[in-house]
SEDRENDREN-196301 format. One record per residue (C-alpha): residue number from 1; residue in three letters; x negated, y, z. Coordinates in Angstrom, 1 decimal. Each point is the difference from the previous one (the first is absolute). Layout:
// SEDRENDREN-196301
+------+------+--------+--------+--------+
| resi | resn |   east |  north |     up |
+------+------+--------+--------+--------+
|  NUM |  ALA |      X |      Y |      Z |
...
+------+------+--------+--------+--------+
// end
This chain:
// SEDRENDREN-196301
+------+------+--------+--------+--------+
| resi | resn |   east |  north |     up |
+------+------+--------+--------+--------+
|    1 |  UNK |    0.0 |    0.0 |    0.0 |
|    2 |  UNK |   -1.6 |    3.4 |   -1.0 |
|    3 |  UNK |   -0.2 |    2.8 |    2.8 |
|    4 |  UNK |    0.7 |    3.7 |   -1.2 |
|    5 |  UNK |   -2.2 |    2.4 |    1.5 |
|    6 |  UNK |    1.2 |    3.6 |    0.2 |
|    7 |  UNK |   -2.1 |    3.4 |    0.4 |
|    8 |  UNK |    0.9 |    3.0 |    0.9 |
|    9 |  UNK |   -2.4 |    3.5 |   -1.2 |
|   10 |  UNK |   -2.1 |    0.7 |    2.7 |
|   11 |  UNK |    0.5 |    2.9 |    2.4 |
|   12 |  UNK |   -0.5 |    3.4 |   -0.7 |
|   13 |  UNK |   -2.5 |    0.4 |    3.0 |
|   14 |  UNK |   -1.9 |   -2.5 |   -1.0 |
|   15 |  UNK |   -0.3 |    1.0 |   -3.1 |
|   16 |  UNK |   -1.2 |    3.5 |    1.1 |
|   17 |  UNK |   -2.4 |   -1.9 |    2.3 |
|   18 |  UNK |   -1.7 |   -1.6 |   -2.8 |
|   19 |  UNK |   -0.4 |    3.0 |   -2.3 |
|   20 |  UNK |   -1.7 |    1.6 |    3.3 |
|   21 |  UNK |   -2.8 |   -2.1 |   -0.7 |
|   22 |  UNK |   -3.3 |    2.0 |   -1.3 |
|   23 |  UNK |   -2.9 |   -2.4 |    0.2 |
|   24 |  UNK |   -2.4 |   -1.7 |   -2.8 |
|   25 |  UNK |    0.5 |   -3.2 |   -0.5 |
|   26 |  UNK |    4.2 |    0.2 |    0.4 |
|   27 |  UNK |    0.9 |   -3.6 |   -2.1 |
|   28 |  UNK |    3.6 |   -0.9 |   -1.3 |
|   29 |  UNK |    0.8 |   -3.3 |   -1.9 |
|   30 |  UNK |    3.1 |    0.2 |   -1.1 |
|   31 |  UNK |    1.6 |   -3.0 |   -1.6 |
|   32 |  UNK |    4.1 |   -1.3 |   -1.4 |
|   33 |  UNK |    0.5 |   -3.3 |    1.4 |
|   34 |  UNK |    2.6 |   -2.7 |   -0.2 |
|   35 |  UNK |    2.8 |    0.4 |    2.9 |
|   36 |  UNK |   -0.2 |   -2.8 |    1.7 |
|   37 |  UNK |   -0.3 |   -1.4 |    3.8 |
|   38 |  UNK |   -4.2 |    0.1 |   -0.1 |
|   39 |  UNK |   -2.1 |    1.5 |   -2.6 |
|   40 |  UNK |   -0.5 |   -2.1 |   -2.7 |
|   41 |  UNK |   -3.4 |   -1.9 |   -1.2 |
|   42 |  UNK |   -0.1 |    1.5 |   -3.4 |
|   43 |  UNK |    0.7 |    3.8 |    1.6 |
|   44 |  UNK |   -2.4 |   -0.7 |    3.0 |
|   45 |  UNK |   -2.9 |   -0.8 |   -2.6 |
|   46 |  UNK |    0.8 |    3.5 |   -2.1 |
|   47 |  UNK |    0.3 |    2.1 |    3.0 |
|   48 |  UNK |   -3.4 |   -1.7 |    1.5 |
|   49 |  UNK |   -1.2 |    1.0 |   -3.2 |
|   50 |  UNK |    1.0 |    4.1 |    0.1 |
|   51 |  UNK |   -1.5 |   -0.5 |    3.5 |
|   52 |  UNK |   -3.6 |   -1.5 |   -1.4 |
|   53 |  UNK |   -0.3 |    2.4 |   -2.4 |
|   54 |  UNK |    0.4 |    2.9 |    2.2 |
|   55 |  UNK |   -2.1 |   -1.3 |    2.9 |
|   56 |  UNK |   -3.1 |   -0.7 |   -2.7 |
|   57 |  UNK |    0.8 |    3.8 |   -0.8 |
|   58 |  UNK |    0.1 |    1.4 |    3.5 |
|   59 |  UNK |   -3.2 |   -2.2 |    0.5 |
|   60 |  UNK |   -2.0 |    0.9 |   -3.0 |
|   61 |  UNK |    0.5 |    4.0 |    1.1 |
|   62 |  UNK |   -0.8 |   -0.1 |    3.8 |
|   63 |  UNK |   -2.1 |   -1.4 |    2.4 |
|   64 |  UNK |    1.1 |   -3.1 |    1.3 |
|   65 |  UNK |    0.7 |    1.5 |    3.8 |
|   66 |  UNK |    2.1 |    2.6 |   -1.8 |
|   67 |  UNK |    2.0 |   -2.4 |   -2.0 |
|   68 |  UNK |    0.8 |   -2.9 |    3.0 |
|   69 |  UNK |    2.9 |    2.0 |    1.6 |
|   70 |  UNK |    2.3 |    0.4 |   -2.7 |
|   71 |  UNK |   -1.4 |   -3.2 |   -1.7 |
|   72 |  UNK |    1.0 |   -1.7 |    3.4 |
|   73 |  UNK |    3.6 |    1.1 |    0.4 |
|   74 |  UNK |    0.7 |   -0.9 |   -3.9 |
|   75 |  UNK |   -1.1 |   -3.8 |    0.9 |
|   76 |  UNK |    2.5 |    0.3 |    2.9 |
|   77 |  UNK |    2.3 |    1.6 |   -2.1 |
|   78 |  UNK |   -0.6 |   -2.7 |   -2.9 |
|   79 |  UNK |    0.9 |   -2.9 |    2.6 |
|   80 |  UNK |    2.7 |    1.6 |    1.4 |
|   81 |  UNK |    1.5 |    0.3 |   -3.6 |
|   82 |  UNK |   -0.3 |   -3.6 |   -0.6 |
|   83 |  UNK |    1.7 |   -1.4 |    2.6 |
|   84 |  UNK |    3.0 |    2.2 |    0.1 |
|   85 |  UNK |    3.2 |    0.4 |   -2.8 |
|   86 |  UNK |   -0.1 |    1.8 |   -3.0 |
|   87 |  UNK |    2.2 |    2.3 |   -1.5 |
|   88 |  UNK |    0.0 |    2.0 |   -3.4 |
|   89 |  UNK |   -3.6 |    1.6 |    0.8 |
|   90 |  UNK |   -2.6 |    0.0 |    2.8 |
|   91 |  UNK |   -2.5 |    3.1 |    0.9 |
|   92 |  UNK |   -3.3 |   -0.3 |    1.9 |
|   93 |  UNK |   -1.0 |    3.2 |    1.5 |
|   94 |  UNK |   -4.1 |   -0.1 |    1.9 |
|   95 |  UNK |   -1.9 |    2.6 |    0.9 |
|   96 |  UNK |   -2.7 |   -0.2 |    3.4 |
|   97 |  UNK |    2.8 |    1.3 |    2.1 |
|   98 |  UNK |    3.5 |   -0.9 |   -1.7 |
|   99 |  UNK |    1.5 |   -3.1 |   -1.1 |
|  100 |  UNK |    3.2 |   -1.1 |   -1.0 |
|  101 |  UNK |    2.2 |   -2.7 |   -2.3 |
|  102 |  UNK |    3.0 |    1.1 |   -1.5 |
|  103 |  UNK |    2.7 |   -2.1 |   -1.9 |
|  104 |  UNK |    1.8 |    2.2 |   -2.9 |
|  105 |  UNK |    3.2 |   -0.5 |   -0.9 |
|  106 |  UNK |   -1.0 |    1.4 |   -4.3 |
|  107 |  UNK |   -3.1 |   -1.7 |   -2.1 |
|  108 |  UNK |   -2.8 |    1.9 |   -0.4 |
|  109 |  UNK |   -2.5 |    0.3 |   -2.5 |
|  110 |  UNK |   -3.2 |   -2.6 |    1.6 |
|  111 |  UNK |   -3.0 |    1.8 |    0.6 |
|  112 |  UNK |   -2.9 |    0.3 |    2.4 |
|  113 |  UNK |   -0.9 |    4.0 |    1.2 |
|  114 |  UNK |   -3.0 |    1.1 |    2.1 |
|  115 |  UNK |    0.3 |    4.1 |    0.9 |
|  116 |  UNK |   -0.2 |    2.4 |    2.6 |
|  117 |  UNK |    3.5 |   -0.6 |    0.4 |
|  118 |  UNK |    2.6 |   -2.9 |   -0.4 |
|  119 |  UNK |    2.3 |   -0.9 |   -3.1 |
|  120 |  UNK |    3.1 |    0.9 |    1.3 |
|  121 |  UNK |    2.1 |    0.7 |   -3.1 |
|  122 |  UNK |    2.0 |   -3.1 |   -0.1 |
|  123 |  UNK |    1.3 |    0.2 |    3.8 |
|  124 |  UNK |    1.4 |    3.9 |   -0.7 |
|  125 |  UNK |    1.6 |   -1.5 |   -3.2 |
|  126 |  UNK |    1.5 |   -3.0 |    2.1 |
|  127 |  UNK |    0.7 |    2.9 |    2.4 |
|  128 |  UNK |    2.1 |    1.3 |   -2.9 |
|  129 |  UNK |    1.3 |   -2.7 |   -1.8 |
|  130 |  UNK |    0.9 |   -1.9 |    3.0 |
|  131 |  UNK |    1.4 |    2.9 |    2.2 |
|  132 |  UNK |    1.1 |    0.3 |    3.9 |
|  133 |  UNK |    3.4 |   -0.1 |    0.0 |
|  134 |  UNK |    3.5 |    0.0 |    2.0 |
|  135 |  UNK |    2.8 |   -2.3 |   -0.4 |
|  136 |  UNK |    3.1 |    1.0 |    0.9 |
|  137 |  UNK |    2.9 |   -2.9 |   -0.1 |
|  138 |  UNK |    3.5 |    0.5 |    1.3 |
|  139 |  UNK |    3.2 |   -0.9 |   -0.3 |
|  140 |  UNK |    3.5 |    1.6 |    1.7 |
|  141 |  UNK |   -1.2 |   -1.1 |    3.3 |
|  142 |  UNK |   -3.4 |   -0.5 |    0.0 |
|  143 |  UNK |   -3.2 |    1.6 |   -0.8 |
|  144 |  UNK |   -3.9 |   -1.0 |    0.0 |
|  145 |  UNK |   -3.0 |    1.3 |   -0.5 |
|  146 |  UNK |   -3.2 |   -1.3 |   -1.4 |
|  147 |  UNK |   -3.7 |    1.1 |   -0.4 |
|  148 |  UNK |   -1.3 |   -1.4 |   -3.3 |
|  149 |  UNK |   -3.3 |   -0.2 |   -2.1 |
|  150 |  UNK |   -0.2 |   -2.4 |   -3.2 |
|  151 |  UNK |    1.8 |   -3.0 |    0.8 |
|  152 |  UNK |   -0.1 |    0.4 |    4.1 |
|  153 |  UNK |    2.6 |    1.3 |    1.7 |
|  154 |  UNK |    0.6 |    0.2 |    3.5 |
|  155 |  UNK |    2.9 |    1.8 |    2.1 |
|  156 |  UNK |   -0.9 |    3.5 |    0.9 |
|  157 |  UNK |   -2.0 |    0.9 |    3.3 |
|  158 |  UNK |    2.7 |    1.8 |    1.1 |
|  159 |  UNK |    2.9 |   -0.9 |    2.6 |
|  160 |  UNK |    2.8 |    1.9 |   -1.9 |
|  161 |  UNK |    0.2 |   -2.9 |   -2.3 |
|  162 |  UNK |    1.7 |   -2.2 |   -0.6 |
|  163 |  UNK |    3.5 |    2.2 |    0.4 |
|  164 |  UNK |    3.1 |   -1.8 |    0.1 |
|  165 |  UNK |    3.7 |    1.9 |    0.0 |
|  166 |  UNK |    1.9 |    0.4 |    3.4 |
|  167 |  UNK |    3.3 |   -2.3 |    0.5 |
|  168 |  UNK |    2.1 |    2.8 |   -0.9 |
|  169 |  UNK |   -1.5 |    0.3 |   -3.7 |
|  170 |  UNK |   -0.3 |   -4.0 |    0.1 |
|  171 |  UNK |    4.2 |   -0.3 |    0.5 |
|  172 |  UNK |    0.8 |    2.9 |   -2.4 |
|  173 |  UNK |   -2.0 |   -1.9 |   -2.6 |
|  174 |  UNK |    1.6 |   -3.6 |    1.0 |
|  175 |  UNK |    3.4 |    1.9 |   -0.9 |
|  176 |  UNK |   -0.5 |   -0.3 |   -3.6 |
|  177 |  UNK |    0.3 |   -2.8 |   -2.1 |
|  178 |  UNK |   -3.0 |   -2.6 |    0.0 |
|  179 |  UNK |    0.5 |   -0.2 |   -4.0 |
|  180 |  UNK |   -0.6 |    3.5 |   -0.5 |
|  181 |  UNK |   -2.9 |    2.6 |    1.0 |
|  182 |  UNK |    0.9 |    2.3 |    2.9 |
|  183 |  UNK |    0.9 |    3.2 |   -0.7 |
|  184 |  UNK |   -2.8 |    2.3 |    1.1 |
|  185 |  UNK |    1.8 |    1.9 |    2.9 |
|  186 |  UNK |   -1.2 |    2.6 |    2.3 |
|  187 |  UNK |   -1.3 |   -2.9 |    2.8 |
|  188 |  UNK |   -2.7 |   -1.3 |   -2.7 |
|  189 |  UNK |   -0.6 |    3.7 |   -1.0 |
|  190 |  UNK |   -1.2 |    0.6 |    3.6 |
|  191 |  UNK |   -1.9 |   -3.5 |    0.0 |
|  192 |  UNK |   -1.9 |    1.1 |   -2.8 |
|  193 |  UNK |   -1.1 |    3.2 |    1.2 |
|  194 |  UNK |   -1.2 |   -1.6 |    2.9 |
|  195 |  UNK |   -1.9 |   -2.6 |   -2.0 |
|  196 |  UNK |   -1.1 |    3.6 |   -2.1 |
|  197 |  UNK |   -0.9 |    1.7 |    3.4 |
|  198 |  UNK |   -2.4 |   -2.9 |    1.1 |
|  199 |  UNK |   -1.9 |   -0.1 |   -3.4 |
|  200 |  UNK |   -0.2 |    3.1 |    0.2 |
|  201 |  UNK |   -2.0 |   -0.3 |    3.2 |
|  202 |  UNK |   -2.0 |   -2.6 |   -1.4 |
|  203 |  UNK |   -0.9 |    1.2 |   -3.1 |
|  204 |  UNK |   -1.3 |    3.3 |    1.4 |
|  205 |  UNK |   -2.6 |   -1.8 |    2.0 |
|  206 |  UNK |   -0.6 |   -3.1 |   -2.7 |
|  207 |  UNK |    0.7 |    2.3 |   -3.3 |
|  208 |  UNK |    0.4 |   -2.7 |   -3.3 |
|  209 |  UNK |    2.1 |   -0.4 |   -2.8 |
|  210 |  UNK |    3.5 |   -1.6 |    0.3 |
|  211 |  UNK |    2.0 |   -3.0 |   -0.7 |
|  212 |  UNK |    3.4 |   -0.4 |    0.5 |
|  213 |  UNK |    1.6 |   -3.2 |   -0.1 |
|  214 |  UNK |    3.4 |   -0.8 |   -0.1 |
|  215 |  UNK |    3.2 |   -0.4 |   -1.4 |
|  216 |  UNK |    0.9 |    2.4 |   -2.6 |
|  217 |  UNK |    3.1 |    1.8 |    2.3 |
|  218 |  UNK |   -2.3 |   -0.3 |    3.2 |
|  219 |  UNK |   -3.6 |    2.2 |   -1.9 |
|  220 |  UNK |    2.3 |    2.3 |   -1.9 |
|  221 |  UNK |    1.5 |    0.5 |    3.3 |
|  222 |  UNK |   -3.1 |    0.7 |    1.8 |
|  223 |  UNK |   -1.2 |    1.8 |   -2.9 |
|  224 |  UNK |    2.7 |    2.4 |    0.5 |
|  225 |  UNK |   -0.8 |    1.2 |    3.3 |
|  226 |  UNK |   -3.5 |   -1.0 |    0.3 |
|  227 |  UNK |   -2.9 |    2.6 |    0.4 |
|  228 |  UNK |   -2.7 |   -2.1 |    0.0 |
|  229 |  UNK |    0.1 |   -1.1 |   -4.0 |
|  230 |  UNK |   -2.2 |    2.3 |   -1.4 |
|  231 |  UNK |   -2.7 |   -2.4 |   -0.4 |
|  232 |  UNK |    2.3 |   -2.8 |   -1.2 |
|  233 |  UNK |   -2.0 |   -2.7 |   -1.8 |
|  234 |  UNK |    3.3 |   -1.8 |   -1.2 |
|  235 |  UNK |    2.8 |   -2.4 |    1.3 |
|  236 |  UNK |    0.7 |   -3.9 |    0.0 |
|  237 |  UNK |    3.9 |   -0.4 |   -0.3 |
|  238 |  UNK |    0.9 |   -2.6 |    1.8 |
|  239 |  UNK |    0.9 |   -1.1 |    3.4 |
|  240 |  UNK |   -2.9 |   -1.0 |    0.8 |
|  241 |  UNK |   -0.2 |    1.2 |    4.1 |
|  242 |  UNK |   -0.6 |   -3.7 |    1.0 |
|  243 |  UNK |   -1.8 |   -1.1 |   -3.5 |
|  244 |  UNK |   -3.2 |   -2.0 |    0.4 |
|  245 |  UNK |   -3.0 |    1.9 |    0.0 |
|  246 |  UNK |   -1.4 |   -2.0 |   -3.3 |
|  247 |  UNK |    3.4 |    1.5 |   -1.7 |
|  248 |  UNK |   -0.6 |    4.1 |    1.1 |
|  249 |  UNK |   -3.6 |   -0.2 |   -0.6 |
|  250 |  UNK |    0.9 |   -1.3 |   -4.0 |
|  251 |  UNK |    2.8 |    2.2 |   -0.2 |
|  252 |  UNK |   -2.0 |    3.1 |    1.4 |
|  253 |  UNK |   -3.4 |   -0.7 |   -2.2 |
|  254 |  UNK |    2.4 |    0.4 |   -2.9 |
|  255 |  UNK |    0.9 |    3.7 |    1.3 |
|  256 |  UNK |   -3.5 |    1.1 |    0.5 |
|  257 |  UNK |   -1.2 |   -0.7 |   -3.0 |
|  258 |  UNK |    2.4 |    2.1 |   -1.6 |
|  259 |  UNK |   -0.8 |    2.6 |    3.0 |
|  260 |  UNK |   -3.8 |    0.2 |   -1.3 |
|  261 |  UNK |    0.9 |   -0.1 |   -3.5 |
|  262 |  UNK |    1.5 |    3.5 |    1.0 |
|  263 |  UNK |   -2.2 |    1.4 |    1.9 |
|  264 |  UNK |   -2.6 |   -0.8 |   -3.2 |
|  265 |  UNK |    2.3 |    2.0 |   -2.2 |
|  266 |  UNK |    0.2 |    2.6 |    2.8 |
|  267 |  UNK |   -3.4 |    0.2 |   -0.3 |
|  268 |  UNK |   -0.9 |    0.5 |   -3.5 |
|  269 |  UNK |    3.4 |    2.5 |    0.1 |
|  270 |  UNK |   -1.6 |    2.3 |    2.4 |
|  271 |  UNK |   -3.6 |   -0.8 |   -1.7 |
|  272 |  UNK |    1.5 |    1.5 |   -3.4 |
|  273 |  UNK |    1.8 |    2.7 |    2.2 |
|  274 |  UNK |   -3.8 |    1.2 |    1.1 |
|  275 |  UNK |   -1.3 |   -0.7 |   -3.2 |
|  276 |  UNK |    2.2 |    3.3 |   -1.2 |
|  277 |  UNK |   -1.5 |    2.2 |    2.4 |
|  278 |  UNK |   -3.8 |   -1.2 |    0.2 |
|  279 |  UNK |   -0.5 |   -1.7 |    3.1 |
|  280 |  UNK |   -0.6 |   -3.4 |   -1.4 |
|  281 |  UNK |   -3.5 |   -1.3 |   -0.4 |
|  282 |  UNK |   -0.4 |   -2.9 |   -2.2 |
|  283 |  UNK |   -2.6 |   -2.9 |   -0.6 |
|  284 |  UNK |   -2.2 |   -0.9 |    2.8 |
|  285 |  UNK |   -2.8 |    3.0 |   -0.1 |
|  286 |  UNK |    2.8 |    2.5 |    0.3 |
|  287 |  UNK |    1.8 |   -1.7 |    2.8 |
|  288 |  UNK |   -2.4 |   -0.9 |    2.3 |
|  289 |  UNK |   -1.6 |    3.8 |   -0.3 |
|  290 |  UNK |    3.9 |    1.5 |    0.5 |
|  291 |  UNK |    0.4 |   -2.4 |    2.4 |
|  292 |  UNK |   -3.6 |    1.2 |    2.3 |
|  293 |  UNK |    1.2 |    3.8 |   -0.5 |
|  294 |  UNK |    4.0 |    0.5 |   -0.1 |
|  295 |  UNK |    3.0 |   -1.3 |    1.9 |
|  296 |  UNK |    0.9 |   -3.6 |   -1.8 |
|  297 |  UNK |    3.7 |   -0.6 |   -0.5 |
|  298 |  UNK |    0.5 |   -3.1 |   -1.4 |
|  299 |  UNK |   -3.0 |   -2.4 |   -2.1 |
|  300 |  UNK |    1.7 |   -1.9 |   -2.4 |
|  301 |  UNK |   -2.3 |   -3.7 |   -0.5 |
|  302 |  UNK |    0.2 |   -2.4 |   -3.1 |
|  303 |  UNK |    0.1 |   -3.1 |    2.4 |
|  304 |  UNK |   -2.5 |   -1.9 |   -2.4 |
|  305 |  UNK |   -2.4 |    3.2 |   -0.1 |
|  306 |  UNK |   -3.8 |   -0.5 |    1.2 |
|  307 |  UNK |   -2.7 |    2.6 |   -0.4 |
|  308 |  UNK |   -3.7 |   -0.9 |    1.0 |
|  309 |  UNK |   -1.6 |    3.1 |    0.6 |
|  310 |  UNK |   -3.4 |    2.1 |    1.0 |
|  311 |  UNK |    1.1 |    3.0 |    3.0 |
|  312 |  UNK |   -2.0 |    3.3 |   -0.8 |
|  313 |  UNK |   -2.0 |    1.0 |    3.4 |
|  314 |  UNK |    2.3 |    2.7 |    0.9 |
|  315 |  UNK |    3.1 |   -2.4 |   -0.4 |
|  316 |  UNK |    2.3 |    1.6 |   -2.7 |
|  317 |  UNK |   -1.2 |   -1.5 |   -3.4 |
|  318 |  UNK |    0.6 |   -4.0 |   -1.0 |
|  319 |  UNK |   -1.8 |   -1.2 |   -2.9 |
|  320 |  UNK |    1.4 |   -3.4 |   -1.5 |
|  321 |  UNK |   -2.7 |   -3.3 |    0.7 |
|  322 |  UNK |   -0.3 |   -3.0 |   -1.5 |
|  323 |  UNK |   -2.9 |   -1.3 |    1.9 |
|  324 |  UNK |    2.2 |   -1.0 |    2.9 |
|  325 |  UNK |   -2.1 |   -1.7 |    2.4 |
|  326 |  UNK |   -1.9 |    2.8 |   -0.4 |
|  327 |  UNK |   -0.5 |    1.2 |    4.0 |
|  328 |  UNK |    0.7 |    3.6 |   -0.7 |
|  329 |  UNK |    3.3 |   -1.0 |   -1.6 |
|  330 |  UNK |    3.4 |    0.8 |    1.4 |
|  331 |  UNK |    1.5 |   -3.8 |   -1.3 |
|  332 |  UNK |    3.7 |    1.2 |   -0.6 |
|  333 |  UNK |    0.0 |    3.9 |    1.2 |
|  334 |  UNK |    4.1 |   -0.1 |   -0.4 |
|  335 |  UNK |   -0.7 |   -1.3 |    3.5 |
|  336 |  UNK |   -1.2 |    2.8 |    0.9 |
|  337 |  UNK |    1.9 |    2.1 |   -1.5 |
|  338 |  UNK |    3.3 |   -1.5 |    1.5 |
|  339 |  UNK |   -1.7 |    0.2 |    3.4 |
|  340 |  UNK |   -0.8 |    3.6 |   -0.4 |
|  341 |  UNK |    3.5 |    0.8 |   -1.2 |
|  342 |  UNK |    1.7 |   -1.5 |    3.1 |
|  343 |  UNK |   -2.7 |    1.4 |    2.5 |
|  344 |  UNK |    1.1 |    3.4 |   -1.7 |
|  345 |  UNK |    3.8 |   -0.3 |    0.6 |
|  346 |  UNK |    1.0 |   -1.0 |   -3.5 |
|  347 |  UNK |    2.0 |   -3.1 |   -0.7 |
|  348 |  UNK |   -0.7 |   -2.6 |   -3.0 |
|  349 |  UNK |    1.6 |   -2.0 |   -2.3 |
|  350 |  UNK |   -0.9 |   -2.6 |   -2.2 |
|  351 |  UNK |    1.1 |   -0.5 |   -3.4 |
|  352 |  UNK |    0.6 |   -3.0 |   -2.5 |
|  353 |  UNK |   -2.6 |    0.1 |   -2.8 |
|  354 |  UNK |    0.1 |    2.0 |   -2.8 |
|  355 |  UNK |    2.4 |    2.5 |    1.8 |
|  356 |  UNK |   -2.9 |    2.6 |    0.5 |
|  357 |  UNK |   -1.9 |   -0.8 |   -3.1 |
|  358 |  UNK |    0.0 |    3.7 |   -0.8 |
|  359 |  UNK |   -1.5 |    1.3 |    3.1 |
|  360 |  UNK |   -2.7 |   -2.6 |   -0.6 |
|  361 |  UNK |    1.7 |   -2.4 |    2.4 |
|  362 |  UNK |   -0.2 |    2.5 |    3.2 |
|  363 |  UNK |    1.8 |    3.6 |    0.5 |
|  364 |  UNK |   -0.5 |    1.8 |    3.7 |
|  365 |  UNK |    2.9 |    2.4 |    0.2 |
|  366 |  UNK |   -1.0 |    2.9 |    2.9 |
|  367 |  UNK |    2.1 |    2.6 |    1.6 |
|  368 |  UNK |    0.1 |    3.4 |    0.2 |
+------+------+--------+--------+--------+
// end
């Protein structure tokens, strides 16, 4: 009997954590993998292999007491790996003082990177295409709530939830006919505001995009008098309050996708709305020098873009490389890039290819 293994993006901290990192040699292996219950033979041999080839690197440039740390924590890292499950991608992050293992929910492009710094493009774009997000499921009578990432969810750390309706609202409901939907009367109006009142609450403190599920008379209802929709992902009709978990996590994968398909046209939208008035910078060069000395809005990212490149000495001019293991090379500077975007308040969003062929795969729009 196969075993399905299910990852969830990692955190955002984390994720911050790692891109804190300044410190030659900082190794990532990053490999797709089989989902399975334990990392398979062929996979373990492949990422063994990234790991090899960037140890013999790390090696070959640095004495051999400056190497051991990080070259040390990989191994651990590498046997950890092996004996634990796999999901759609693994990353190996080593430096002399940081280490970690993280199971990604998207495939990544396999490769091997020794920098200052780690390879942490693919966890912001699991960060994106696999967001944090609520669940909201009611019904007449009751509502939950549920804190989600990728396929995990897990009721909300919150004691407001679940809600259910008083007695009162329970008998005015009973009232009607069992073949029919209840009339929406002013005792569910008031249940719903409650429900509204308490994600309100919780939102405030755990802000995310939305989900309603529910029957179509119970979200059109809550809809209606509900506040707290303005970051409304989309809804699962159904009545689906007491569904099994497998069920709302298929159901709800469905809606994000079409979520982050927006937010990709939102993007190029208000990309094409800056284009007008001059505050896009296009192609690499451009963007990471706007990036260094104005206010980034929103860096738009080919998702299959990678850009080897040499950093001038006072940091604002890339040069394309192709001598990649090159020590002075920046292996993919979209990494950077990304990281320098986010550190600088802007947010990012990556694109399917060919949708930014004619700002040369990358456009940084900036504010005012």
């Amino acid at each position: 009997m196969s075993t399905t293994v299910t990852a969830t993006p990692p955190a955002a901290a984390q994720v911050s954590a790692l891109q804190q990192v300044h410190e030659y040699p900082a190794i990532s292996v990053l490999l797709s993998t089989t989902p399975a219950a334990q990392l398979g033979h062929a996979d373990a041999l492949r990422l063994d292999a990234l790991a090899t080839k960037a140890i013999d690197r790390v090696r070959a440039e640095l004495q051999p007491a400056a190497a051991a740390p990080a070259v040390r924590r990989l191994h651990a890292l590498l046997e950890q790996a092996r004996h634990g499950p796999a999901t759609q991608a693994i990353a190996l992050y080593a430096s002399a003082s940081t280490d970690a293992l993280i199971r990604l929910p998207i495939t990544v492009r396999d490769r091997a990177v020794v920098d200052p710094t780690f390879a942490t493009r693919d966890l912001v774009r699991a960060l994106h295409r696999t967001p944090r997000h609520l669940v909201l499921t009611l019904n007449a009578g009751q509502a939950r709530l549920f804190d989600a990432a990728g396929d995990t969810l897990i009721p909300a750390l919150t004691s407001a939830f679940p809600l259910t309706a008083t007695r009162a609202d329970n008998r005015s409901r009973s009232r009607g006919r069992a073949d029919k939907p209840a009339r929406t009367g002013s005792d569910d109006i008031d249940f719903y505001r409650t429900v509204d009142a308490a994600l309100g609450t919780y939102l405030r403190l755990h802000p995310a995009p939305l989900v309603l599920v529910g029957s179509d008379h119970a979200t059109a209802a809550f809809r209606r008098i509900s506040t707290n929709c303005t970051r409304l992902a989309g809804t699962v009709n159904g009545n689906l309050t007491h569904a099994g978990r497998n069920v709302l996590t298929t159901r709800i994968r469905t809606v994000l996708d079409t979520y982050l398909h927006r937010r990709q046209s939102e993007a190029l939208t208000l990309i094409d709305q800056r284009v007008s008035v001059g505050r896009v910078a296009s192609g690499m060069p451009a963007a990471w020098l706007a990036a260094r000395t104005e206010r980034p809005e929103v860096l738009a990212v080919d998702e299959s873009l990678y850009y080897p490149a040499r950093l001038s000495d006072d940091g604002d001019t890339l040069t394309p490389a192709h001598d990649t293991d090159h020590p002075d090379v920046i292996d993919d500077a979209v990494d950077e890039l990304i990281e320098l975007v986010l550190t600088r308040g802007g947010w990012i969003a990556f694109t399917t290819p060919g949708a930014l062929d004619h700002h040369h795969g990358i456009a940084l729009a900036t504010r005012h």
